[in-house]
C-alpha positions in Angstrom: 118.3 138.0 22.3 121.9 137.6 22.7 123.3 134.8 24.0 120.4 132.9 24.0 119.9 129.7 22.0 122.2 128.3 20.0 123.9 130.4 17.9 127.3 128.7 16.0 126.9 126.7 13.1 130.5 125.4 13.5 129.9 122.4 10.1 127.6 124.8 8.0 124.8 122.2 7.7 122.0 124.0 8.8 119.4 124.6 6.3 115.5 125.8 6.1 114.7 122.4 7.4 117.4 121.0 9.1 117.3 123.5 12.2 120.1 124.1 14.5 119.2 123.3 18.1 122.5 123.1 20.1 126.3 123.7 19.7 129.1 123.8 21.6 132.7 124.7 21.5 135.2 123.5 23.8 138.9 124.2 23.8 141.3 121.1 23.5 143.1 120.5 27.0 146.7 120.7 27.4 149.1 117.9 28.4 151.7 118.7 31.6 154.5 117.7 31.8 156.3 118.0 35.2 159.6 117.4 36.3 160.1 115.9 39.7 162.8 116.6 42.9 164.7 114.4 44.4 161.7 113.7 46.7 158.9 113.2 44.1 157.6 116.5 44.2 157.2 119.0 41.0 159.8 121.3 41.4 158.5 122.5 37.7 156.1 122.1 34.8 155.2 123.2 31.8 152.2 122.4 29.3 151.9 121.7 25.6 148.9 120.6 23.0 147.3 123.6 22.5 149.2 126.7 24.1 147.6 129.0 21.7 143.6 127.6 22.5 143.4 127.5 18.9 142.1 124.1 19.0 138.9 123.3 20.2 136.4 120.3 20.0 133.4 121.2 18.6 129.3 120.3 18.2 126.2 121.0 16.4 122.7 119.4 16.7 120.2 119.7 14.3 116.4 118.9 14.2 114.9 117.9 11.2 111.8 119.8 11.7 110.0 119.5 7.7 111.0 118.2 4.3 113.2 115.4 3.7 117.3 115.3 4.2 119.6 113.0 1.8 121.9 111.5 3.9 124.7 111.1 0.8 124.5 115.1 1.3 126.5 115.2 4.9 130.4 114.9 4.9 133.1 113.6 7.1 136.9 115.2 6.9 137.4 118.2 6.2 134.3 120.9 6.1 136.5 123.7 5.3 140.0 125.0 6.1 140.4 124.4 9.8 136.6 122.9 10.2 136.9 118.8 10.3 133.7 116.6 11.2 134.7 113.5 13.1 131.7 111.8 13.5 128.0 112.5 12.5 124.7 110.7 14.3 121.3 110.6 13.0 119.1 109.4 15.3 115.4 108.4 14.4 112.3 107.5 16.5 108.7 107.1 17.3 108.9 110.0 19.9 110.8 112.8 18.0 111.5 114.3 15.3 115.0 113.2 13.4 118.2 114.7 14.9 121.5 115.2 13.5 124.7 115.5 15.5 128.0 116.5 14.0 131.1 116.9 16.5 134.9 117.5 15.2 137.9 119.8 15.0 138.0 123.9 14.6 141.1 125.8 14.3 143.4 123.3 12.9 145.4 123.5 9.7 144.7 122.1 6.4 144.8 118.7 6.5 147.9 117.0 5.3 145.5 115.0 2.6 141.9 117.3 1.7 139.8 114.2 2.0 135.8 114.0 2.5 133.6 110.6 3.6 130.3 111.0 1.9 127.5 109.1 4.1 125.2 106.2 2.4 121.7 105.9 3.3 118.4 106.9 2.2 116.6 110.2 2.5 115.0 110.8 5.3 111.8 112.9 6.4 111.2 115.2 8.9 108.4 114.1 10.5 108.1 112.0 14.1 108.6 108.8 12.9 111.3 106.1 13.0 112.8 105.6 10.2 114.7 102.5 8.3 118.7 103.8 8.0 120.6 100.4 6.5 118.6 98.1 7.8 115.0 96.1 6.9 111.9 95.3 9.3 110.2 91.7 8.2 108.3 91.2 11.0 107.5 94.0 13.7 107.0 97.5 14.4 110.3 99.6 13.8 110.8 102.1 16.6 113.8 103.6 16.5 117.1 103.5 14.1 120.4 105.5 14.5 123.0 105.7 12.3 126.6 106.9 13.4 129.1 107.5 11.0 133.2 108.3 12.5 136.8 108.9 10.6 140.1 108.3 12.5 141.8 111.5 13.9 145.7 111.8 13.1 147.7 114.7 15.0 151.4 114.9 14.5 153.3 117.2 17.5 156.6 119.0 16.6 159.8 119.2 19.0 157.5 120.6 21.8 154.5 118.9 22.0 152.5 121.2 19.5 150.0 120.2 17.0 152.2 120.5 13.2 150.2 118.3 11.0 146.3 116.5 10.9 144.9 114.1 9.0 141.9 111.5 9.0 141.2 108.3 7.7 139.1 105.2 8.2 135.4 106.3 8.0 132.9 103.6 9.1 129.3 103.8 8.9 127.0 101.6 11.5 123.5 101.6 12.3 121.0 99.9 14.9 117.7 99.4 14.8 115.2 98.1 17.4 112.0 96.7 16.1 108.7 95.2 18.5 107.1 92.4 18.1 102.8 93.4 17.2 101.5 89.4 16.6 102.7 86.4 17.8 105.7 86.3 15.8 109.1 87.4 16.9 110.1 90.3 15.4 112.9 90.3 13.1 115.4 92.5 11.1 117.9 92.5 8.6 121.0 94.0 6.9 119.9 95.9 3.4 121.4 95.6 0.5 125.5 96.6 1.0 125.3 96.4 4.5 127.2 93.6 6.2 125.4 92.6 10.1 128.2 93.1 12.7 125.7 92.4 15.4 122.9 89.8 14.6 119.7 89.9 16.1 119.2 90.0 19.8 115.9 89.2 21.2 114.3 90.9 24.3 111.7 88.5 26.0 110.5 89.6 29.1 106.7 88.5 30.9 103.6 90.6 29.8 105.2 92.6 27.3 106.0 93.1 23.7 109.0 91.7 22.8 111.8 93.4 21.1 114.5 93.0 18.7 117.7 95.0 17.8 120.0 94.5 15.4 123.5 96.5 14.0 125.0 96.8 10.7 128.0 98.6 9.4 129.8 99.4 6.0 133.1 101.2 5.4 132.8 105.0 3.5 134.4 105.3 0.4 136.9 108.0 0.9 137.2 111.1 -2.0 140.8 112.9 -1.6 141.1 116.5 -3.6 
């Protein structure tokens, strides 16, 4: 049925198993500029940043519905000519099925540099289950783990205020994780192996319940320029 569901595959990641469920495309606002009279009132404006609507921020979310995803396989920068991602989340639980959000640029330019951020992590299934993404359960019951992965947006305007050159840089890669406690010991997590703990573990202890612990982690992307 027409326009019905989602229908625009804006980053090309959909696959058999990876399904899309949502998407959206919205047009990058303008900036005014106004000039005042001698009384503070516009007596004109005028508006820059994206005259043509060419430019428009865009997302996709995917369900991992079967089979298994390698995380290595999803890309920051630039997707294709005029087609960046910005940031990608995977988000894993005990109560759904894996999603995968990628958000960025359409209808820009080639970037100034062609460069790509390849994510690191494990492969993942598509089943309803949390799932470990940089991180290690020693004591407890993982239930939930989210990884979010972002590059630095660059914009250079020309004489008038409109978009001439892009560029990207800075890719970081974090995850949390939030594991409860099942015996009388705390729970407890950990970074894995390359992953450096930018927030250490946080208990939750609150009367007649399970007690919880979270934890974050982060690394920096390795950057590949063509």
């Amino acid at each position: 049925m027409a326009n019905f569901g989602a229908l625009t595959d804006h980053f090309s990641v959909a696959t058999a198993d990876l399904v899309l469920v949502d998407s959206s495309a919205i047009p990058v606002a303008q900036t005014r500029a106004d000039a005042q009279d001698e009384s503070g009132d516009i007596a004109a404006s005028d508006w820059h940043g994206n005259t043509t609507a060419g430019l428009s921020e865009a997302s996709c979310t995917y369900a991992l519905k079967s089979g298994t995803l390698d995380l290595t396989t999803l890309v920051l920068g630039q997707i294709s000519e005029g087609v960046v991602a910005l940031n990608i989340e995977v988000a894993t639980s005990n109560g759904a099925w894996p999603q995968v959000t990628v958000s960025g640029i359409t209808g820009s330019d080639a970037l100034e540099q062609v460069k790509t951020y390849a994510l690191i992590g494990p492969t993942i299934n598509g089943k309803k289950i949390a799932q470990v993404m940089g991180v290690a359960v020693t004591t407890g019951k993982l239930t939930d783990c989210n990884l979010s992965a972002s590059v630095d947006w660059a914009q250079q305007e020309d004489g008038v205020g409109e978009p001439a050159a892009y560029g990207v840089s800075g890719g970081m890669l974090s995850s949390t994780a939030t594991a409860v406690g099942v015996t009388a010991e705390a729970p407890v997590l950990a970074a894995a192996a390359t992953w450096t703990i930018s927030q250490a573990t946080s208990l939750d202890e609150p009367q007649a319940t399970w007690h919880t612990a979270s934890i974050t982690v982060e690394q920096a992307l390795v950057v590949a320029i063509a």
